[in-house]
C-alpha positions as CSV (number, residue, x, y, z in Angstrom):
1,X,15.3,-47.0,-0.5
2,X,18.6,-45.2,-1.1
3,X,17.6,-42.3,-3.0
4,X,17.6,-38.9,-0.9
5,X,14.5,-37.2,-1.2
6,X,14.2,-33.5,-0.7
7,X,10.8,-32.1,0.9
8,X,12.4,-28.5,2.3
9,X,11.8,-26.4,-0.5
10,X,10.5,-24.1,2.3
11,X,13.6,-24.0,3.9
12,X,16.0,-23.0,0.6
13,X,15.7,-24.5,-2.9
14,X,18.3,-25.2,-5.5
15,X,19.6,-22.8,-7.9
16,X,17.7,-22.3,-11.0
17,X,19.9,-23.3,-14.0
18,X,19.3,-19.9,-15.7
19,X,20.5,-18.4,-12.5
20,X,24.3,-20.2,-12.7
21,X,24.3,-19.2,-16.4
22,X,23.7,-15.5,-15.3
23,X,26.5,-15.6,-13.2
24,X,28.9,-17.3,-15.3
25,X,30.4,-14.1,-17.1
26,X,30.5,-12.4,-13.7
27,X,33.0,-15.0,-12.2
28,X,35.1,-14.9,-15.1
29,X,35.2,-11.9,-17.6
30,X,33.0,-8.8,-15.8
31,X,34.8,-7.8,-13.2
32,X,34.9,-3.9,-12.8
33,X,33.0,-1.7,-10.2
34,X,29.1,-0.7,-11.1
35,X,29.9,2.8,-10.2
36,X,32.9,3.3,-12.6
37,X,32.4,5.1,-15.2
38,X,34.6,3.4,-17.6
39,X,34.6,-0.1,-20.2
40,X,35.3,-2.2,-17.4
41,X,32.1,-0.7,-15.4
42,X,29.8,-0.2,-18.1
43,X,28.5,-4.3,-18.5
44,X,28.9,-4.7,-14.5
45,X,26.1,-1.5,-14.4
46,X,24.0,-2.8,-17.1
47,X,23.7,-6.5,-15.6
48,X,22.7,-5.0,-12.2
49,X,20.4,-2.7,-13.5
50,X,18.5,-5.2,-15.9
51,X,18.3,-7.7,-13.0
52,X,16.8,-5.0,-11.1
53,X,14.2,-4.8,-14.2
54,X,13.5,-8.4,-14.1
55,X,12.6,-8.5,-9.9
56,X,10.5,-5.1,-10.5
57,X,8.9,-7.2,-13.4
58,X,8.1,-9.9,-11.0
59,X,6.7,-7.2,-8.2
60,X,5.0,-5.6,-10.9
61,X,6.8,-2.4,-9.3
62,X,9.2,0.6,-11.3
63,X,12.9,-0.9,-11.2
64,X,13.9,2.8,-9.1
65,X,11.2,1.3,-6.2
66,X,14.2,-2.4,-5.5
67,X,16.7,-2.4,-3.7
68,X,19.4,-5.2,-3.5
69,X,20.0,-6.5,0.1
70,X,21.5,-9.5,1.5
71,X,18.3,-11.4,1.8
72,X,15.0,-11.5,3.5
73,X,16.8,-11.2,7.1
74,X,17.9,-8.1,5.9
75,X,15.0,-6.4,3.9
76,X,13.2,-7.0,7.0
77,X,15.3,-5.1,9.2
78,X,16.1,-2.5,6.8
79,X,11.9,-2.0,6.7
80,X,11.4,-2.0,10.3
81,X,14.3,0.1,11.8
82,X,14.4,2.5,8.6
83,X,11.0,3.4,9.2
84,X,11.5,3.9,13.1
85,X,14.4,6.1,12.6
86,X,12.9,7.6,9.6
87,X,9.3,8.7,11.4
88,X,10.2,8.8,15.0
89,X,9.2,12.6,15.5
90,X,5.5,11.5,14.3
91,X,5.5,8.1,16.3
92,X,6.7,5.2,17.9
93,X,3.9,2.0,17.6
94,X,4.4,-0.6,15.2
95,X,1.7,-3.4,14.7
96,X,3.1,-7.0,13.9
97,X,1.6,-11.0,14.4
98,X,2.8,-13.6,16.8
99,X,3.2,-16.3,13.6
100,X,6.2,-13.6,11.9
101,X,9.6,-15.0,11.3
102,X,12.5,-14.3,13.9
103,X,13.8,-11.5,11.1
104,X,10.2,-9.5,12.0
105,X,9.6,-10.1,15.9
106,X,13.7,-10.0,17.1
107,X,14.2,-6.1,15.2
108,X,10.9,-5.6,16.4
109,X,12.5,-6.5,20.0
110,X,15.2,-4.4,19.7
111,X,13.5,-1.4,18.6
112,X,11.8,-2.0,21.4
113,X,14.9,-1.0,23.5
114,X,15.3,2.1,21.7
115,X,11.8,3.1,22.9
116,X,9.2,1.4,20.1
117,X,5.8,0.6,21.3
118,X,5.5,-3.0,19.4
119,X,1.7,-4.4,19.7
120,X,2.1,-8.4,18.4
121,X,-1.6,-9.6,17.5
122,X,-2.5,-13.0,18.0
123,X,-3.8,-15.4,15.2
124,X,-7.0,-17.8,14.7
125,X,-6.5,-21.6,14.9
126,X,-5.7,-21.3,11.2
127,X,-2.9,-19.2,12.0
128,X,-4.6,-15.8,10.4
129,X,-4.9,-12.4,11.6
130,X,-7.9,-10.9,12.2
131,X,-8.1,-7.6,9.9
132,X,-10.3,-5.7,12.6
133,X,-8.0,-6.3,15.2
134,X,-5.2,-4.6,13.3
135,X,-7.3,-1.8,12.8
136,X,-8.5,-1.8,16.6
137,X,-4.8,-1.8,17.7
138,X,-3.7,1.1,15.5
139,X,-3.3,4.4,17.7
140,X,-2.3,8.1,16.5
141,X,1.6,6.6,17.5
142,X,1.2,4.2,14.8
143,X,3.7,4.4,12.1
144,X,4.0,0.7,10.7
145,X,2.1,-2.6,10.0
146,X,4.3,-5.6,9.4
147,X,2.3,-8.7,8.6
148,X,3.9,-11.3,6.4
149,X,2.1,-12.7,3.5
150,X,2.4,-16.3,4.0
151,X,4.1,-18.2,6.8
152,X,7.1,-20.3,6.6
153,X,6.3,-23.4,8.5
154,X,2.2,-23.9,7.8
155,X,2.1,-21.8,4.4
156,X,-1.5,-19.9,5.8
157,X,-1.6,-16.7,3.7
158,X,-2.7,-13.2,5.6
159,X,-5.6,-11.2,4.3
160,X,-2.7,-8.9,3.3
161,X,-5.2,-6.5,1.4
162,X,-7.6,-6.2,3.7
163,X,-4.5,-5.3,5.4
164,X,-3.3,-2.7,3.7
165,X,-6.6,-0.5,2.9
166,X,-6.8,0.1,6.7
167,X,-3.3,1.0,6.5
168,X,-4.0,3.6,3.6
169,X,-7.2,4.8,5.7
170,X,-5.5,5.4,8.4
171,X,-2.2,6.4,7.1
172,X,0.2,3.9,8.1
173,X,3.2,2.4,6.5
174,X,2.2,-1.4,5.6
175,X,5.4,-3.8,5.1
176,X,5.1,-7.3,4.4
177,X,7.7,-10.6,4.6
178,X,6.9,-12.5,0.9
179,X,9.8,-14.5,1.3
180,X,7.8,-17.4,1.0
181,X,5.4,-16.2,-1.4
182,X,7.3,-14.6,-4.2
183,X,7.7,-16.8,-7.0
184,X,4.7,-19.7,-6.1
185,X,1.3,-17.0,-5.9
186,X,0.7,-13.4,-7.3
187,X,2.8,-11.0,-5.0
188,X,2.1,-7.7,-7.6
189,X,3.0,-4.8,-5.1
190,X,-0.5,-2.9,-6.0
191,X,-2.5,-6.4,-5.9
192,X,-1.4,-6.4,-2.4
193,X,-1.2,-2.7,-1.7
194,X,2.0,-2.7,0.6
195,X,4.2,0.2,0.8
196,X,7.4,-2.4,1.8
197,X,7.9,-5.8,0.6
198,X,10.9,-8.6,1.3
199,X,12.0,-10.6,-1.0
200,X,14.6,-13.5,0.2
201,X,16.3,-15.1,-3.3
202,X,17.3,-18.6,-2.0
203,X,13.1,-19.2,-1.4
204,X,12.6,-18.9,-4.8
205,X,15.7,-20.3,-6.6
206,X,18.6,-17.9,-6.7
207,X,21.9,-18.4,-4.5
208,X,21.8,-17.8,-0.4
209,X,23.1,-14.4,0.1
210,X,20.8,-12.8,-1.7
211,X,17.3,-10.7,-1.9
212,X,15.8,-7.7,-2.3
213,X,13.6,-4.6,-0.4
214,X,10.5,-3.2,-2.6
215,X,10.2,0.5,-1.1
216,X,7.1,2.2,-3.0
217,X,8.2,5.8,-4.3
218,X,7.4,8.4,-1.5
219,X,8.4,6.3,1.2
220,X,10.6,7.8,3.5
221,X,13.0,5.4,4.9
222,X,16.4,5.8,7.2
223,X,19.1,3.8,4.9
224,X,20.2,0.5,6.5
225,X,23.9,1.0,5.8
226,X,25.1,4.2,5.7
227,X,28.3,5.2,3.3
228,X,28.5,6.2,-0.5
229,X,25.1,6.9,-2.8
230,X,24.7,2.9,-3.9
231,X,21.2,1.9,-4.4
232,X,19.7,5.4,-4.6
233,X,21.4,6.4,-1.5
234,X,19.5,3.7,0.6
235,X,22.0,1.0,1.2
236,X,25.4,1.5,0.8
237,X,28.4,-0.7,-0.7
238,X,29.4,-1.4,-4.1
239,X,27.0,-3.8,-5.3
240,X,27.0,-7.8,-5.4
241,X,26.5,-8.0,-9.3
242,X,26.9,-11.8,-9.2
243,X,24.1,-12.6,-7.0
244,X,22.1,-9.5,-8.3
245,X,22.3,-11.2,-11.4
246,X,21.3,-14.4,-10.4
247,X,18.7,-13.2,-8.8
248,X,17.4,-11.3,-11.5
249,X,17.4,-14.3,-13.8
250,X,15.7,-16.7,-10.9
251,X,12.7,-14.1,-11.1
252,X,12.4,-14.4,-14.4
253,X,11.8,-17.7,-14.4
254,X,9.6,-17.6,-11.3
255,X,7.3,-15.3,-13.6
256,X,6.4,-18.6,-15.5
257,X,5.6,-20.5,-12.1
258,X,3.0,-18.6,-10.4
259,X,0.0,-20.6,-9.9
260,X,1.3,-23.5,-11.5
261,X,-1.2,-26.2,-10.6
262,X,1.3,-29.1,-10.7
263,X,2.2,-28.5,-7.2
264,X,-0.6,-28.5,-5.5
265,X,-1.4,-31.3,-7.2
266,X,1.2,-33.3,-6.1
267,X,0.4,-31.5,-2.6
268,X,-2.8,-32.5,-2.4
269,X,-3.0,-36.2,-3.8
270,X,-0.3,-36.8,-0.9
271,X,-2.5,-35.2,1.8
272,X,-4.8,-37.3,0.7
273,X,-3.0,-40.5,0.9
274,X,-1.6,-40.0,4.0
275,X,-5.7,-39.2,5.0
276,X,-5.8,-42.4,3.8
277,X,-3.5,-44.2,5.0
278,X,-3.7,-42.6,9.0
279,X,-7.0,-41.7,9.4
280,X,-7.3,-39.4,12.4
281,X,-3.8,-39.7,13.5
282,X,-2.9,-37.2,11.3
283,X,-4.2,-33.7,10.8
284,X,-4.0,-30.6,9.5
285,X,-1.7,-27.3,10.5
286,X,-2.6,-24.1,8.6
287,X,-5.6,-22.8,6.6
288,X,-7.5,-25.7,4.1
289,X,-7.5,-23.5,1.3
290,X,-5.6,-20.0,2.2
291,X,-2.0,-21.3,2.2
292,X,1.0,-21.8,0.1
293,X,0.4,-24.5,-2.6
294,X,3.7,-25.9,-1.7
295,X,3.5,-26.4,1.9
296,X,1.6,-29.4,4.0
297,X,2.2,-29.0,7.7
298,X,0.7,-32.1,9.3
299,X,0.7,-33.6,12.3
300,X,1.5,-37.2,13.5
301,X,-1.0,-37.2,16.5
302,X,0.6,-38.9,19.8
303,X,4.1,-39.2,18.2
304,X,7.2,-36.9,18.1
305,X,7.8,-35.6,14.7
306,X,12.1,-34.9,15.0
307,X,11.8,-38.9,15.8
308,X,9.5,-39.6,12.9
309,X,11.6,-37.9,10.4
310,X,14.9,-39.3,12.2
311,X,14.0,-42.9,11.2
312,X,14.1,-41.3,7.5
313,X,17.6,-40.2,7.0
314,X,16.8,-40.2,3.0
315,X,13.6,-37.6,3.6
316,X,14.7,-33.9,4.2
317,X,11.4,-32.1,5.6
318,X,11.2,-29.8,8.9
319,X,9.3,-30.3,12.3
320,X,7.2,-27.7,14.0
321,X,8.5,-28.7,17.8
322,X,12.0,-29.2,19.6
323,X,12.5,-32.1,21.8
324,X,14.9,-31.0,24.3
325,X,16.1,-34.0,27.8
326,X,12.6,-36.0,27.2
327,X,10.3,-32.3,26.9
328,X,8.9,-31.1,23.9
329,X,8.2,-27.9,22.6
330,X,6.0,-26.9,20.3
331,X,6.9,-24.0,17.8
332,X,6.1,-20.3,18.7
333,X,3.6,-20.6,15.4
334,X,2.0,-23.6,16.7
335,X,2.1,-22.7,20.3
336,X,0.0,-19.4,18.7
337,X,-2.4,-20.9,17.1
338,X,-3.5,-23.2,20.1
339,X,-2.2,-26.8,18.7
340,X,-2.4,-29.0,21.4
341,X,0.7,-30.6,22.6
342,X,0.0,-34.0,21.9
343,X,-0.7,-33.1,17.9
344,X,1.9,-30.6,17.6
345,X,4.7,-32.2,19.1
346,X,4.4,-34.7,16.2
347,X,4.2,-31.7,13.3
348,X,6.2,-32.3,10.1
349,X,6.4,-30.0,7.5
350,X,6.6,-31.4,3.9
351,X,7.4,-28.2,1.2
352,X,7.5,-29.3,-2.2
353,X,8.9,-27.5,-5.2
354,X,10.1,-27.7,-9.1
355,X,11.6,-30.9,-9.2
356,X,9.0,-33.1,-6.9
357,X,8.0,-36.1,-8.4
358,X,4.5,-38.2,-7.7
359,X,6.9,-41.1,-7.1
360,X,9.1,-39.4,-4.3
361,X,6.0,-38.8,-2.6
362,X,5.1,-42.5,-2.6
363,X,8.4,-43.6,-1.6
364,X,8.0,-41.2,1.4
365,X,4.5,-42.5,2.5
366,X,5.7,-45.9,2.5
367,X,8.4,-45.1,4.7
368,X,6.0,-42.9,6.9
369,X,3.9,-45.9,6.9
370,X,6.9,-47.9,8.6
371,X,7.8,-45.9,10.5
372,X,4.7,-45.1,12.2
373,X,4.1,-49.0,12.7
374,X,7.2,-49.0,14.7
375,X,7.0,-48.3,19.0
């Protein structure tokens, strides 16, 4: 086999055709300032604004509630330390999982530093949070709840609105990471019931560089880059029409995509054959049902999985362990939800997306399947 095959949509996807025709005219005829108030401004304001229009159409939020940001890294941080310095004279405890992405437990760290209380719940073999222990942990201190919506490596999806009713019960700010979600299952911002939501655009076909932060109306929230009024005074710097643009256009499309059942389809029909094929040397990482329909963590029991997918060059997937002078490590996710060492250190992660094909899949079980003859 020859062919490269890619398995990472988890990791960044492609750009979305009607994304690069979005951008076009802004790389070649529009480029005045957003904020000027003249003929050169006046199609670089109206293109942000309507991409701003087509997110909020995707969040099923008010356009005034998004705000442009550099990506999911970003709207994290901008959700965590806003609120801190925006509600530090009523508290100082935020709530958060041990399964979050580095962007959610490193700010989480450093406010830490600057005096936070940070409480990280642990997760089920599934890799959930219980919903009564969030409400168990929350104190009169509490001002935040940060519990993504569906992890990057296993896909498991958090009982986000069970979530967010005991955040509105007991008054707490509820922000969630949907970098992974937006665009493949329903992320409505009132389905959900958050009062902060993340958006990273390279997850769901737009350019890297790219996302955006839902902040309901009401929410009071320190900006995250302080200067001119940009983005209704809560991030400053003349905005990136080009990407807002594209990633306006890649939520559009996304729109048409939610719940598409070809996916899973292809998910699950190669779960099974690998069942098949393996038997018991292969199991399960994540929720059966309550995960991503993209995403099939798995793992290769007794073998290592950065060797498995190094024997298959053409195959871009991720691994849920390092291998570091012999030792393995297991992820912090894994290592949370109690996989032993001698299944997790073989975990691969296969994320599918848009362009998979039935027959890439095969080609990739064949390989697996000599591969995993080999010493």
């Amino acid at each position: 086999m020859t062919k490269n095959i890619y398995l990472d949509y988890n990791a960044s996807t492609p750009i979305a055709p009607e994304a690069v025709e979005a951008m076009r005219p802004f790389l070649t005829q529009h480029y005045g300032n957003p904020s000027s108030l003249h003929w050169a401004g006046a199609p670089a304001k109206d293109a942000v604004e309507r991409a701003r229009a087509q997110v909020a159409g995707l969040l099923d939020c008010d356009p005034t509630e998004v705000v442009f940001t550099s990506g999911g890294s970003e709207s994290n941080n901008h959700a965590l330390k806003g609120v801190f310095f925006a509600h530090r004279e009523r508290g100082d405890h935020i709530i958060t999982t041990a399964v979050e992405h580095p962007a959610t437990l490193n700010p989480c760290r450093f406010l830490e530093r600057l005096g936070a209380k940070v409480t990280v719940l642990p997760v089920d073999r599934f890799g959930r949070v219980d919903p009564d222990e969030v409400r168990q942990a929350i104190t009169p201190r509490t001002i935040l709840i940060s519990v993504m919506h569906a992890n990057n490596e296993i896909g498991t999806l958090q009982p986000i609105s069970e979530i967010s009713a005991i955040a509105r019960e007991a008054g707490v700010l509820f922000h969630s990471d949907a970098a992974q979600s937006v665009g493949k299952i329903p992320t409505g911002v009132d389905l959900l019931g958050v009062d902060l939501l993340s958006v990273a655009g390279h997850k769901l076909y737009a350019p890297k560089g790219v996302g955006a932060l839902y902040i309901r109306e009401g929410t009071r929230i320190e900006p995250f880059i302080h200067g001119a009024s940009h983005e209704e005074g809560k991030r400053a710097g003349t905005e990136n029409v080009l990407l807002a643009v594209a990633l306006g256009a890649a939520c559009e499309v996304a729109g048409g995509w939610i719940d598409a059942p070809q996916v899973p389809a292809l998910r699950d029909r190669f779960w099974a054959g690998l069942q098949e094929m393996f038997g018991n040397r292969v199991t399960l990482n994540g929720h059966p049902t309550q995960r991503l329909p993209n995403t099939l963590s798995v793992n290769f029991v007794g073998r290592i999985g950065t060797e498995i997918l190094g024997r298959m060059p053409q195959v871009a997937a991720s691994t849920g362990s390092a291998c570091h002078a012999g030792s393995v490590t297991l992820s912090p996710v894994l290592a949370a939800m109690g996989v032993p060492l001698d299944e997790g250190m073989g975990a691969v992660r296969f994320s599918l997306g848009r362009q998979t094909t039935w027959e890439e899949l095969q080609e990739v079980r064949d390989l697996l399947s000599m591969t995993m003859a080999g010493p």
